[in-house]
N, CA, C and O atoms as a Tinker XYZ file with bonds, in Angstrom:
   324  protein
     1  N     94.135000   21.171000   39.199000    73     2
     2  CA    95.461000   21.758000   39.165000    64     1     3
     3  C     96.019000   21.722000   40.584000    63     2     4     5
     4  O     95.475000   22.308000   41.521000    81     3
     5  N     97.293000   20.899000   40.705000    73     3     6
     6  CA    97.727000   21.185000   42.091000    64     5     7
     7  C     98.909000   21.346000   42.153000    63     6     8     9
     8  O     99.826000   20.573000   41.875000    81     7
     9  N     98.918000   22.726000   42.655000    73     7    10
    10  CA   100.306000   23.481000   42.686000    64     9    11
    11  C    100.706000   24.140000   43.971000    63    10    12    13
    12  O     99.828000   24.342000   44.810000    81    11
    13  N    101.957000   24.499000   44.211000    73    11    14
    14  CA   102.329000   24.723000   45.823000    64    13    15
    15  C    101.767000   26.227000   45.959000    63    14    16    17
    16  O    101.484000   27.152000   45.197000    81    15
    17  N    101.760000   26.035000   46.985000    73    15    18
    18  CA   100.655000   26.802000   48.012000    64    17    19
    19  C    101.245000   27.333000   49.634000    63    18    20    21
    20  O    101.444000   26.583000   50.589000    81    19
    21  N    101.500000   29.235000   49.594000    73    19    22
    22  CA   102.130000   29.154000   50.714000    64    21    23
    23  C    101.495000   30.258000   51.277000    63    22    24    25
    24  O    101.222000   31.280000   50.649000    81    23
    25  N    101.206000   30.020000   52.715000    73    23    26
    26  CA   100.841000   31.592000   53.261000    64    25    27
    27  C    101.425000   32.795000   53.020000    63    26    28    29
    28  O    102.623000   33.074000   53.054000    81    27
    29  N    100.172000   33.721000   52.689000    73    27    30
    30  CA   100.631000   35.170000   52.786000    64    29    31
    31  C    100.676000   35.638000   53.784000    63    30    32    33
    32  O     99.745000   35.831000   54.565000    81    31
    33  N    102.095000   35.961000   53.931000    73    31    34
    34  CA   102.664000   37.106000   55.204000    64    33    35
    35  C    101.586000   37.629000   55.832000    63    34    36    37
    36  O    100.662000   37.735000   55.025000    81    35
    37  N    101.225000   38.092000   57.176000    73    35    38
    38  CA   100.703000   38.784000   57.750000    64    37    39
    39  C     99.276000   38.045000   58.084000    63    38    40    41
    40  O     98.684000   38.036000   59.163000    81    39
    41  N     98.834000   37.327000   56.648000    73    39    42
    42  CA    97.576000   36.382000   56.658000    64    41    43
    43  C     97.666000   35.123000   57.078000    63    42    44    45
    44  O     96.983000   34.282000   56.493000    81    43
    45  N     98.320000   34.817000   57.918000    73    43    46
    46  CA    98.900000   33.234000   57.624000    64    45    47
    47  C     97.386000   32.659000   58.526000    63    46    48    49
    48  O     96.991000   33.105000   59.603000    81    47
    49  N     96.690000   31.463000   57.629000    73    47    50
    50  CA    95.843000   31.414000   58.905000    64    49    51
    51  C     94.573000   31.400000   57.783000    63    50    52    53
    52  O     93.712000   30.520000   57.782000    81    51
    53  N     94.620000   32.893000   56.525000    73    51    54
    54  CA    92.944000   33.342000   56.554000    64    53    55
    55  C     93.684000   32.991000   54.404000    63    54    56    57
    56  O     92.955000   32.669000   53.466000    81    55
    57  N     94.996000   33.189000   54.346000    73    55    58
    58  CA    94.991000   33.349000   52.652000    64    57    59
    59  C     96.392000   32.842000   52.361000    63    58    60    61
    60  O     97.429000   33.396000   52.725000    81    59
    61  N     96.276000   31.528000   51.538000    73    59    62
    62  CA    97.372000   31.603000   50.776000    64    61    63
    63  C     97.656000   32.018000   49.186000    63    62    64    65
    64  O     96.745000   32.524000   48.529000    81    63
    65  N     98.977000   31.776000   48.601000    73    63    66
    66  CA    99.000000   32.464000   47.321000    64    65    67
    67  C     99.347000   30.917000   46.776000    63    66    68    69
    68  O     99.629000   29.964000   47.502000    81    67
    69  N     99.276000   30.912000   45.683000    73    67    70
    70  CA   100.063000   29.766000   44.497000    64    69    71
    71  C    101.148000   30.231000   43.454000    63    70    72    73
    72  O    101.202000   31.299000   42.843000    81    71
    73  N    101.922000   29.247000   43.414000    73    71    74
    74  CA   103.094000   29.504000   42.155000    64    73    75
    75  C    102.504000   30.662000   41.018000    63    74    76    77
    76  O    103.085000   31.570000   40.424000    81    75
    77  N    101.528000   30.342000   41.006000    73    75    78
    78  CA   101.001000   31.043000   39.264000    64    77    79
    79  C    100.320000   32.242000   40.003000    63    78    80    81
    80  O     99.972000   33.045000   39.136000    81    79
    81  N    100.013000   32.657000   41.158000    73    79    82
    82  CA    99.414000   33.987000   41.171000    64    81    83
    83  C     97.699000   33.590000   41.597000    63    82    84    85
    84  O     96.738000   34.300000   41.302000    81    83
    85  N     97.652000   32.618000   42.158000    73    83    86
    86  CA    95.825000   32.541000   42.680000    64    85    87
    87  C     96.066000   32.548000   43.996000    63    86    88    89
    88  O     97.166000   32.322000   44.502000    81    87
    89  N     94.548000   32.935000   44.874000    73    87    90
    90  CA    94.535000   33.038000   45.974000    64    89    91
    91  C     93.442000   32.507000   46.741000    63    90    92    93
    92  O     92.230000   32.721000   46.710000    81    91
    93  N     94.475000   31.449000   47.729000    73    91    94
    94  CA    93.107000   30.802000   48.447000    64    93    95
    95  C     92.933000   31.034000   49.512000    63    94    96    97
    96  O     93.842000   31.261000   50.310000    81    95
    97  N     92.092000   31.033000   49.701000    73    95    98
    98  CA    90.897000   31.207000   51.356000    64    97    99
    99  C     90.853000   30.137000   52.230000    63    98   100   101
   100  O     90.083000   29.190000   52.068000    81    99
   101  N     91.768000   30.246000   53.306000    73    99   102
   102  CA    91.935000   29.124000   54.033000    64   101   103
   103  C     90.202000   28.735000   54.589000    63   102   104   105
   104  O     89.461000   27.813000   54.249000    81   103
   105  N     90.024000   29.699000   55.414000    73   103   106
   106  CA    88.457000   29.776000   55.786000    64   105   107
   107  C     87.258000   29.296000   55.126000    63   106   108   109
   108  O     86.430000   28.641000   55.759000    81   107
   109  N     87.122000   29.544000   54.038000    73   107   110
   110  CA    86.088000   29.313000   52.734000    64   109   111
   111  C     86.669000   28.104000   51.867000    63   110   112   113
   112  O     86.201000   27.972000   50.737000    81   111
   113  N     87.543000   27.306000   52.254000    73   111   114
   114  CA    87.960000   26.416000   51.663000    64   113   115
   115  C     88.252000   26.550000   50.178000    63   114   116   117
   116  O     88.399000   25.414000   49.728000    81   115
   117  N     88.393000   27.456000   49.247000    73   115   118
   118  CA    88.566000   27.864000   47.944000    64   117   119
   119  C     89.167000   28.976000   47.422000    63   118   120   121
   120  O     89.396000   29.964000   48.120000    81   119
   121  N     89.526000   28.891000   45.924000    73   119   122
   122  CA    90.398000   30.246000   45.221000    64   121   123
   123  C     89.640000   31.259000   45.435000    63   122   124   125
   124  O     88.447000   30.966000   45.353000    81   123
   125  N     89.852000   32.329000   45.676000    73   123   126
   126  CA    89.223000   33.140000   44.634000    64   125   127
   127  C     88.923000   33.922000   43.383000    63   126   128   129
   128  O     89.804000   34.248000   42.588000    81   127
   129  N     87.712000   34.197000   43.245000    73   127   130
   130  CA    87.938000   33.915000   41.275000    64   129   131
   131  C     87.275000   35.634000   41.065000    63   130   132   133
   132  O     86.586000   36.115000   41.965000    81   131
   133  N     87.525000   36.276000   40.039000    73   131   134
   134  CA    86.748000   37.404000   39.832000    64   133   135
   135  C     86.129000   37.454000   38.667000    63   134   136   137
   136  O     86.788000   38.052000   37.817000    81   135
   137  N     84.895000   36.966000   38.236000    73   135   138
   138  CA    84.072000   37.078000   37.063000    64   137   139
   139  C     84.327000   35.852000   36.104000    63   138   140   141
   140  O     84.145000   35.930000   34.889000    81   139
   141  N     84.728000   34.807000   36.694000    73   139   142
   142  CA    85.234000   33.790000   36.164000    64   141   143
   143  C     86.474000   33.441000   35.874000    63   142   144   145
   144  O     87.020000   32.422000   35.453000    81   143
   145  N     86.851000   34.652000   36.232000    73   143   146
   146  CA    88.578000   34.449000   35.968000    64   145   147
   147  C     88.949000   34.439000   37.287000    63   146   148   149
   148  O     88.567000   35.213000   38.165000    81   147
   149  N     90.112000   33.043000   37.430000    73   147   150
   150  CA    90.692000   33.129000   38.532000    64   149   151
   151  C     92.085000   33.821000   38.342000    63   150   152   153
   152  O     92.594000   34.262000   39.372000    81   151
   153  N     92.837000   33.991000   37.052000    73   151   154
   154  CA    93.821000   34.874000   37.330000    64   153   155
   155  C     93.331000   36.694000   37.180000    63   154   156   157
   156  O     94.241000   37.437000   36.812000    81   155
   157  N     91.803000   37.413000   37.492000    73   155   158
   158  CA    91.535000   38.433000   36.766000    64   157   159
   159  C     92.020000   39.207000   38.013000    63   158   160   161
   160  O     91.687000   40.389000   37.923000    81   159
   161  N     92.494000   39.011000   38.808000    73   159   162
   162  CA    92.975000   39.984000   39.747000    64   161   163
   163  C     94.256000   40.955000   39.540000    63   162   164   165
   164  O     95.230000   40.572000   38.893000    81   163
   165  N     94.205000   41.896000   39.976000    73   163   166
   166  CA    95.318000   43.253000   40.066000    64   165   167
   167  C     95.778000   43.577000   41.183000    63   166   168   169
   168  O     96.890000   43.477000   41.701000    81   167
   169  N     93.985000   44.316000   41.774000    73   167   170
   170  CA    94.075000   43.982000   43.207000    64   169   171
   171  C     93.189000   42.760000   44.262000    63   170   172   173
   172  O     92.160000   42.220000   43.855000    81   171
   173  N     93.554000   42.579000   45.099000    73   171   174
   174  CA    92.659000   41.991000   45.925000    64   173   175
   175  C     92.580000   42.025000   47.381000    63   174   176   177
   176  O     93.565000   41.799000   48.084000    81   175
   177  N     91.506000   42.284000   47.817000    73   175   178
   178  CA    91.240000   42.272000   48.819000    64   177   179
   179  C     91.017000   41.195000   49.767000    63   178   180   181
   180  O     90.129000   40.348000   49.670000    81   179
   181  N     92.034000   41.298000   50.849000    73   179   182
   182  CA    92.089000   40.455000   51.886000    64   181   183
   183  C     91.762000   40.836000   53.652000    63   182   184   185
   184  O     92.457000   41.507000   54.415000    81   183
   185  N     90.942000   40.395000   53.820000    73   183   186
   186  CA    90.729000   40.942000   55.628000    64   185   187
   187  C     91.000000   39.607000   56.973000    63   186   188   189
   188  O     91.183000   38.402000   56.800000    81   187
   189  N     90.946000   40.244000   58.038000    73   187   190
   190  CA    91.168000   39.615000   58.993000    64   189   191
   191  C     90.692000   40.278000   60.427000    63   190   192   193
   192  O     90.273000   41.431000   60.324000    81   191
   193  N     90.696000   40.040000   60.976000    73   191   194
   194  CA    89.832000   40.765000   62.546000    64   193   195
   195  C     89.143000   41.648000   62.074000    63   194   196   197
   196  O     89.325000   42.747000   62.597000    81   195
   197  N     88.062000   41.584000   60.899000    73   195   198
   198  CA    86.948000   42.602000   60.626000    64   197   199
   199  C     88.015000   43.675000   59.804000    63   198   200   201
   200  O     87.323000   44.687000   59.692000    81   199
   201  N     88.796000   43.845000   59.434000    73   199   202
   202  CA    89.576000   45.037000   58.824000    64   201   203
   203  C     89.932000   44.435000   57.172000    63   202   204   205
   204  O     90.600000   43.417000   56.994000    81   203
   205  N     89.615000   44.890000   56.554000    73   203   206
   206  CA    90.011000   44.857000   55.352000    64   205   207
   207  C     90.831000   45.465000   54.252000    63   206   208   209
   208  O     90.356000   46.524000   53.841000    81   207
   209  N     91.774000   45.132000   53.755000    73   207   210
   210  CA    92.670000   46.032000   53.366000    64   209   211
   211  C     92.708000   45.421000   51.711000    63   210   212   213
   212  O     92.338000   44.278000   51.444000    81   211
   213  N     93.220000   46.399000   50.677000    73   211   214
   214  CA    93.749000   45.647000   49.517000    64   213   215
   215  C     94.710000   46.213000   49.077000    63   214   216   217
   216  O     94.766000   47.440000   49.146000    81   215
   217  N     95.933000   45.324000   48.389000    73   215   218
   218  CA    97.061000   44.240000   48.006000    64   217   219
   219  C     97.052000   44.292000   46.495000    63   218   220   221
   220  O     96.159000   43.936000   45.725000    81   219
   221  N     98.454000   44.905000   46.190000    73   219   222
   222  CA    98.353000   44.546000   44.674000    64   221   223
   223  C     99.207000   42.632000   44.486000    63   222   224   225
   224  O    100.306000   42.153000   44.767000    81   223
   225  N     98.271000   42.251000   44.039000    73   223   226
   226  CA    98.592000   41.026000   43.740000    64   225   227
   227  C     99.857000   40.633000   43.890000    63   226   228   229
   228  O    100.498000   40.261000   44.873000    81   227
   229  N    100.283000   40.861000   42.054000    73   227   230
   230  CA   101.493000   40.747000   41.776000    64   229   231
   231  C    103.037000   41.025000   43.056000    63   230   232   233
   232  O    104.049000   40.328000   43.133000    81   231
   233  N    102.739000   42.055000   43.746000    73   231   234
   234  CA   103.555000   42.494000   44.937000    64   233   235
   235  C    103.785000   41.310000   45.927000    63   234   236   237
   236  O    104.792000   40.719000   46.317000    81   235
   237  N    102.352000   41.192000   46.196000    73   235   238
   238  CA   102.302000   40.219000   47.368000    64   237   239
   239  C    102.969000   38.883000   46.629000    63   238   240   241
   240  O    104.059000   38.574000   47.112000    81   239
   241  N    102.527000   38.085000   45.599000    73   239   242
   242  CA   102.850000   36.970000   44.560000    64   241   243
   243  C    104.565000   37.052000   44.819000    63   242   244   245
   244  O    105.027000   36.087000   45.428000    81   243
   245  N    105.664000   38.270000   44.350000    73   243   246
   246  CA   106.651000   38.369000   44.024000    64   245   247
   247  C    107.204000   37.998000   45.600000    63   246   248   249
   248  O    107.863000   36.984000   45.831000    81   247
   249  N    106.675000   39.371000   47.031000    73   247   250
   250  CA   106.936000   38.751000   48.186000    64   249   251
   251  C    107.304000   37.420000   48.409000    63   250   252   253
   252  O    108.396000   36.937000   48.708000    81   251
   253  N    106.075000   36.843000   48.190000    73   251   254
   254  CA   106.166000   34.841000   48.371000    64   253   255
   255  C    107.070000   34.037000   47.961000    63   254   256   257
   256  O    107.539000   33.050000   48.527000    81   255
   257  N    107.388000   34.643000   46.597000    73   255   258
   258  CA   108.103000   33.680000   45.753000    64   257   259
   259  C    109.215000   34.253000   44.866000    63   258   260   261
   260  O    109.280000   33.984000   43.666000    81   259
   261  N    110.256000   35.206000   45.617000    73   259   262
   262  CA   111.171000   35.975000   44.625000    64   261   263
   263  C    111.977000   35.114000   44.082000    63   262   264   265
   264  O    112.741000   35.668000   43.291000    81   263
   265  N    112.137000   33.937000   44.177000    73   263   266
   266  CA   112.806000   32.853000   43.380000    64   265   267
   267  C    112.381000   32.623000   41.900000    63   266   268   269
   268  O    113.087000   32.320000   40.939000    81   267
   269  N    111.184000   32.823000   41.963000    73   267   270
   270  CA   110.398000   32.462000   40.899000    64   269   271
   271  C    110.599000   33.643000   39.492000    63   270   272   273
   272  O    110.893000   34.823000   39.678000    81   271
   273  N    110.367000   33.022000   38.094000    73   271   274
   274  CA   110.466000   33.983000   37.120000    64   273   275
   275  C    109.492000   34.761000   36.738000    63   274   276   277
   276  O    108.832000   34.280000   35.817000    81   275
   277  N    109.178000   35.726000   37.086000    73   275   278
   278  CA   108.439000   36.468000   36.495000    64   277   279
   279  C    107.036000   35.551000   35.388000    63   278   280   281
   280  O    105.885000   35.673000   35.808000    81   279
   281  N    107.202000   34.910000   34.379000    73   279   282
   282  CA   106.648000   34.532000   33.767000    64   281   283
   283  C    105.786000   33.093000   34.425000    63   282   284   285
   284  O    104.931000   32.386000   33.892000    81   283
   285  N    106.173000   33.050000   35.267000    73   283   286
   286  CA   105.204000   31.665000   36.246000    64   285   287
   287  C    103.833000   32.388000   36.756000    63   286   288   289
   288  O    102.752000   31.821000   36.908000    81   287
   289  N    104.071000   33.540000   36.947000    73   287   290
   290  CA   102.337000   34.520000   37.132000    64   289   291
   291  C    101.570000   34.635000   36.117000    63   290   292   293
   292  O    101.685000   34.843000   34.909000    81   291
   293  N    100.993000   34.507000   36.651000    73   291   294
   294  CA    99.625000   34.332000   35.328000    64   293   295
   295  C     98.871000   35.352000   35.660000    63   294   296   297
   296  O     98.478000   35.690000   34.543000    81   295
   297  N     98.530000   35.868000   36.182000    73   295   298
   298  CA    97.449000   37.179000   36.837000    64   297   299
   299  C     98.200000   38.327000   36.297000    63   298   300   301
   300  O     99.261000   38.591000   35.730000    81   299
   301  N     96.845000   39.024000   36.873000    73   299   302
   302  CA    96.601000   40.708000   35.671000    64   301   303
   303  C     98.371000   41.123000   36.488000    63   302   304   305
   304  O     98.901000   40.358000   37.294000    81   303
   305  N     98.920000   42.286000   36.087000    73   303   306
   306  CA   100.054000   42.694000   36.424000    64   305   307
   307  C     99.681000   44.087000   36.491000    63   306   308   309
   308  O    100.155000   44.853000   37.330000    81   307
   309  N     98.699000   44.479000   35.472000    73   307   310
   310  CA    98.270000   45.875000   35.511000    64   309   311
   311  C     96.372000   46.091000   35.772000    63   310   312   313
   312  O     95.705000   45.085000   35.532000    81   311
   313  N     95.997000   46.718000   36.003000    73   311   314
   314  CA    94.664000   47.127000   35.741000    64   313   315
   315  C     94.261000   46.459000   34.122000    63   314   316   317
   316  O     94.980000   46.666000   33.144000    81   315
   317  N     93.211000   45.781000   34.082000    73   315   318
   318  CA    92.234000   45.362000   33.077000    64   317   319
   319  C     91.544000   46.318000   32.734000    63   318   320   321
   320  O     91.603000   46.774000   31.592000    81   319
   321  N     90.915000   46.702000   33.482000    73   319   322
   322  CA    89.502000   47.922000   33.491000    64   321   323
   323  C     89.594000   49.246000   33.759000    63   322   324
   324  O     88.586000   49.952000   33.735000    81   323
C-alpha cells in the first residue's frame, strides 16, 4: 500500500502519519501496528529526547490533513477496549 505520508508536527524527524490514519517510524523504518492491527490505535504513543507522551490519533490524523473527509481514516476514533 503506498499512500502519502507527512510529518507529524512537533515529530518531524522521529513519526509520520498517512492519509488513512497509520503511523510510521521514521527511525525503525516501519508502521506501527497494535496486535495486528495497524489501524487498532485510539491512542498512541510517540517520544523523542527520551520523553514520551500520548496523542489521540484521530486529533493528530485531522491536524495533518483537515482537507481530508472524515471517512479516509480508518483507525479506532473511539476506545476499542
Amino acid at each position: 500500500m503506498d499512500e502519502n505520508k507527512v510529518p507529524i508536527t512537533g515529530y518531524e524527524g522521529h513519526y509520520e502519519i498517512t492519509e488513512s490514519g497509520r503511523v510510521y517510524s521514521v527511525k525503525k523504518k516501519c508502521f506501527r501496528v497494535r496486535e495486528n492491527d495497524e489501524y487498532g490505535f485510539h491512542i498512541v504513543k510517540l517520544s523523542k529526547k527520551g520523553e514520551a507522551t500520548n496523542h489521540n490519533l484521530f486529533k493528530l490524523w485531522k491536524k495533518e490533513f483537515p482537507e481530508l473527509p472524515v471517512s479516509m481514516f480508518k483507525g479506532a476514533k473511539e476506545a476499542k477496549y
